[in-house]
N, C-alpha and C positions, 0 to 999 in steps of 0.2 A: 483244446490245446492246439494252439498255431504253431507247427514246427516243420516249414515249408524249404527251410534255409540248409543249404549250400554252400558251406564255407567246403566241404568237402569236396566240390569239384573244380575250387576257383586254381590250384594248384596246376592241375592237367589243364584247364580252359585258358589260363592265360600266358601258358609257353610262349616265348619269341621265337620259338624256328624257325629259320629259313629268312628271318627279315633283315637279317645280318648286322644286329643290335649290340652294342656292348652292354655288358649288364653294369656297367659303372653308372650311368646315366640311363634310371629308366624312366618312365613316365608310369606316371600313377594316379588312379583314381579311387580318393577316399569319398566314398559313403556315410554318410550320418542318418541313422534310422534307416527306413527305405521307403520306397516306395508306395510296398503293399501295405504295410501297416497307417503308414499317413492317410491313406485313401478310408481307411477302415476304423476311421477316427481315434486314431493315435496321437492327439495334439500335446499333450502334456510332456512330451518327454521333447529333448529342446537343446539344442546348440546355438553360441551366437558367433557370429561373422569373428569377435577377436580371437577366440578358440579356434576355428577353425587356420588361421593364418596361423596361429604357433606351430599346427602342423606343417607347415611351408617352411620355415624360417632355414632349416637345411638344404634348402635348392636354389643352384645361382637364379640371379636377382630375374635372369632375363626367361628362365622360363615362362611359358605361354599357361595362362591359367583357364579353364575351359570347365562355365558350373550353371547347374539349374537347380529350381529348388521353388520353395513356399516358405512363407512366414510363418505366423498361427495366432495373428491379429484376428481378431473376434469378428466376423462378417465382411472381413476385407483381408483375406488372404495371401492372394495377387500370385502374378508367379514371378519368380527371384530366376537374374541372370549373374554370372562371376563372371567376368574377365579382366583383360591386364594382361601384367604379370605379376611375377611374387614380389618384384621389386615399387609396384604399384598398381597392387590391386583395386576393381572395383566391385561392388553388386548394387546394379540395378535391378529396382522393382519394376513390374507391369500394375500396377492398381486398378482396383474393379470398379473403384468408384470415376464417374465423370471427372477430368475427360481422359481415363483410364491410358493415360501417359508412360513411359518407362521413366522412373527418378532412380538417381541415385540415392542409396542407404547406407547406413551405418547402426552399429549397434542394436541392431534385431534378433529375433527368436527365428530358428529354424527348423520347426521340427522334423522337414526333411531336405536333403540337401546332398546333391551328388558334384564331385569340383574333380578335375584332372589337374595337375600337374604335369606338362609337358614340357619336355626337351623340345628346343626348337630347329634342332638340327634334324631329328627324327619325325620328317611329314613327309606326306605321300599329296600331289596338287594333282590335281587335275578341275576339267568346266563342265560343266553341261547345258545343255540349250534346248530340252523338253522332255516332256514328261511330268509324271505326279512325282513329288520332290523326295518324299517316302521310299517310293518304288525303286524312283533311278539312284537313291543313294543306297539304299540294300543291298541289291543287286550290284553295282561296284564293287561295294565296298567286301561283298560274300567272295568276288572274284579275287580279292588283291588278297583273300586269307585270313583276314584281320577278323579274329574273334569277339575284342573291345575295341574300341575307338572312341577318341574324341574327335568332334566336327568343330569348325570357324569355317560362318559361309557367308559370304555377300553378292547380290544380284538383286535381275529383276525379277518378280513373281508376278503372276496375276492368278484370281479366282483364290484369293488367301482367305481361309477360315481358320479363326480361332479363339482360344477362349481364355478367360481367367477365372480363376478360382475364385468364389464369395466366401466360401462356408462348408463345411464341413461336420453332420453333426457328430456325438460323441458316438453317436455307435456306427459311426460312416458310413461308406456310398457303395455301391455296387454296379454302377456304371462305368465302363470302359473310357479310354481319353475321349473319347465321343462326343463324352459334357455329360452332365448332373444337374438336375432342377436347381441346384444351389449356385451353380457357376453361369456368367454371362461370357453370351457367344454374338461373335461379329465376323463379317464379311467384305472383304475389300476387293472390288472385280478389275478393277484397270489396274493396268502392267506401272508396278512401282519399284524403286530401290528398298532391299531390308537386308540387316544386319542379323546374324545366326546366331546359334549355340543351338551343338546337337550332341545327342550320346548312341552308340550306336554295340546292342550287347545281343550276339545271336540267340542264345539260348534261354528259353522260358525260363527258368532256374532265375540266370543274373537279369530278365527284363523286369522280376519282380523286385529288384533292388532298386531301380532307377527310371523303369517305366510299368508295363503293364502286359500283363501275360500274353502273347501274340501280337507284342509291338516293337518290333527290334530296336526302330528307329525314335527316338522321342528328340523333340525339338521348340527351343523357347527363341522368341525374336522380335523385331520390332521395324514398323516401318521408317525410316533413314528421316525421311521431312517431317513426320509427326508426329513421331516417336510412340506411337502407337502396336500396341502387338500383346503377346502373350503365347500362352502355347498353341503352336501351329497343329491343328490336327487335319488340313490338308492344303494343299498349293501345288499350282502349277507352275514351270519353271521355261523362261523365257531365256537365260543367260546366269549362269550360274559359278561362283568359283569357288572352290573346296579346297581346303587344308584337314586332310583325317591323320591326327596322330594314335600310333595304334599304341594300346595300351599293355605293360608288360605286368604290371604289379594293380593288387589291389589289396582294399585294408574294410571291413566293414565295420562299423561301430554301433555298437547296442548296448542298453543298460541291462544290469543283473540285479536285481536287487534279493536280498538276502535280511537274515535273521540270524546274527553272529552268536547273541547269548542272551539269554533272560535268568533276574535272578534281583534278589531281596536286598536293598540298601535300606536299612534305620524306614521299615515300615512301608516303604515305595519299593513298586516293582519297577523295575528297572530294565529296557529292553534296545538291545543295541541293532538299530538298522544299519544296513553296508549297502551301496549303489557302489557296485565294482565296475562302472560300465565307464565309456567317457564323457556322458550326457547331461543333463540337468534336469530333473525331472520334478513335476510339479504334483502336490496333494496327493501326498502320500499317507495310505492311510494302514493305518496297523490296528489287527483285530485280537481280542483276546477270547477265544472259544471255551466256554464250559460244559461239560453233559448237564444237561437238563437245568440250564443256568443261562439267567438273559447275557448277552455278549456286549464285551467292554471293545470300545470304540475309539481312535482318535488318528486325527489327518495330521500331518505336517506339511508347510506348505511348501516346501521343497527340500530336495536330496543333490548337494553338489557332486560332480563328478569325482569318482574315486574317494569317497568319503565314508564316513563313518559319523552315527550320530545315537546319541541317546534320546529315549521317548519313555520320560515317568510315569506310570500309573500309581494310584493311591486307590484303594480299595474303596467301597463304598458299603460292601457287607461282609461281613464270615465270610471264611472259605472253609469247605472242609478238607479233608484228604483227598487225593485222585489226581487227574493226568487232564490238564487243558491243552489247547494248539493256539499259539500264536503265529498269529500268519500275516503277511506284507503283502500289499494289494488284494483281497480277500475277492473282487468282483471281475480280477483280470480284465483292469480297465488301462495297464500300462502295459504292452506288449515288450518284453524282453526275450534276451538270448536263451534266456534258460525259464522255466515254469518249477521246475521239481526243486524248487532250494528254497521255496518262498514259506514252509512250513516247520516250526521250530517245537519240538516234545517237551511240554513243561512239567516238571510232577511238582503237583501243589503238595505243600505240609500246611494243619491246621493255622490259620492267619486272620487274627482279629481284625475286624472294621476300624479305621482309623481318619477317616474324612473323606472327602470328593473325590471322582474321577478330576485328571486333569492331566493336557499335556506338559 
């Protein structure tokens, strides 16, 4: 049981004291999945770019949009940048393949993906002109109080290393942003122009929403002339300009999936899935458990957001009397908000054989 999450402290962590904010106009950063889970090969469960914008649709046009993220394209990952605003948003990709370019995208899977929403009245600027690009923004940004943050940065860097995502298996990685035998890593040494996006979340707790346990700072980008880039995991900073909007709100999104009711229509068992979460999640499979009885099986190949769905079984032999579990996700191969609701108490009555298993 992964239950690492922290919705309990984001209340206290992300007070505006003192920054002298109205709360009419906050800035906000919504989460889809996280982090830790995507890393931990959680690709099934899935947001796309138009979803994501409906949650915008209530913020003037001119807020600043400020977002990282991954696809979960089959060996080409990449890493995903948002910006804009709400009134014209964009996301670009980084692709792993030659000649691993930043494009622009539409209509993709994201199975994780962190986006601010920023008031563009409420920034804090300031330059910098050396240092590891990590270090001096930290440390700033630790001083100015700001718990969350969103970064927009543009400058020269040199000694830029970074990487994109290839692959990710299903039972995920255990390496640090550092990189992963599955991800390709490059090194650009001369002083160049590159365009930012950064997220900046003090506490271990929220780095594993959006980056990675003991990485406050995470940051995706690309060189200006070549458009070349992905996530920056270190660079030095020759001339630097910073826009940190701190964050007042936050929202995380996870699926739940559940087992509403099981029960007998004209010979078929009848079992109701519910994905209460706001995600889309892929191969879903629901199990039907008997003592001392082989186990009845079937996948559906997706669960829409906030939905509800039927899955028939039709027996294949007798039942007798007793108590089976039907359960949803049986291999805790989709990581959700909640684990303890994925098990539903059947009591079987005497039930003749009447044809096939079948979804």
């Amino acid at each position: 049981m992964r239950k690492v999450f922290f919705l309990s402290v984001l209340v206290i962590i992300l007070t505006a004291k003192g920054l002298g904010f109205s709360a009419e106009q906050k800035s906000k950063l919504f989460v889809y999945n996280s982090s830790y889970d995507f890393t931990r090969g959680d690709l099934w469960e899935y947001i796309k770019d138009q979803q994501i914008l409906l949650d915008f649709e209530h913020y003037p046009k001119n807020y600043v949009l400020i977002g990282l993220g991954n696809t979960n394209q089959s060996h080409a990952i990449g890493e995903m940048m948002a910006t804009g605003n709400v009134g014209l948003p964009r996301f670009l990709w980084m692709n792993p393949a030659y000649p691993n370019k930043a494009v622009e995208i539409w209509d993709r899977e994201f199975p994780f993906a962190a986006i601010a929403v920023c008031n563009p009245k409420k920034v804090i600027r300031w330059n910098e002109t050396d240092g590891e690009i990590h270090e001096v923004l930290g440390d700033r940004i630790e001083a100015e109080g700001v718990k969350v943050g969103a970064l927009k940065m543009r400058g020269t860097l040199f000694d830029v290393q970074y990487r994109i995502s290839a692959h990710i298996p299903k039972e995920g990685i255990s390496t640090p942003p550092g990189g992963g035998v599955r991800d390709k890593t490059f090194r650009m040494e001369g002083p160049s122009e590159w365009i930012l996006n950064g997220l900046y979340l003090y506490s271990q707790e929220l780095q594993l929403m959006a980056s990675a346990q003991g990485y406050p700072v995470r940051i995706h980008g690309y060189e200006e002339s070549s458009k070349k880039g992905g996530y920056i995991t270190s660079a030095k900073v020759e001339k630097l300009s910073v826009r940190l909007y701190p964050i007042e709100d936050l929202s995380l999104f996870q699926n739940d999936l559940s087992i509403e009711d099981v029960k007998w229509n004209k010979s078929r068992l009848e079992i109701l899935v519910v994905n209460e979460g706001r995600l889309n999640v892929k191969n879903v499979t629901v199990e039907v458990q008997f003592p001392e009885r082989e186990k009845w099986a079937v996948t559906i190949d997706r669960a829409l957001p906030m939905s509800k769905r039927f899955i028939e079984l039709t027996p294949s032999t007798d039942l007798p009397d007793g108590v089976a579990w039907v359960v949803v996700d049986p291999n805790d191969e989709i990581k959700e908000r909640r684990e303890d609701n994925n098990r539903f108490k059947w009591p079987i009555r005497p039930v003749e054989s009447t044809g096939k298993t079948r979804p």
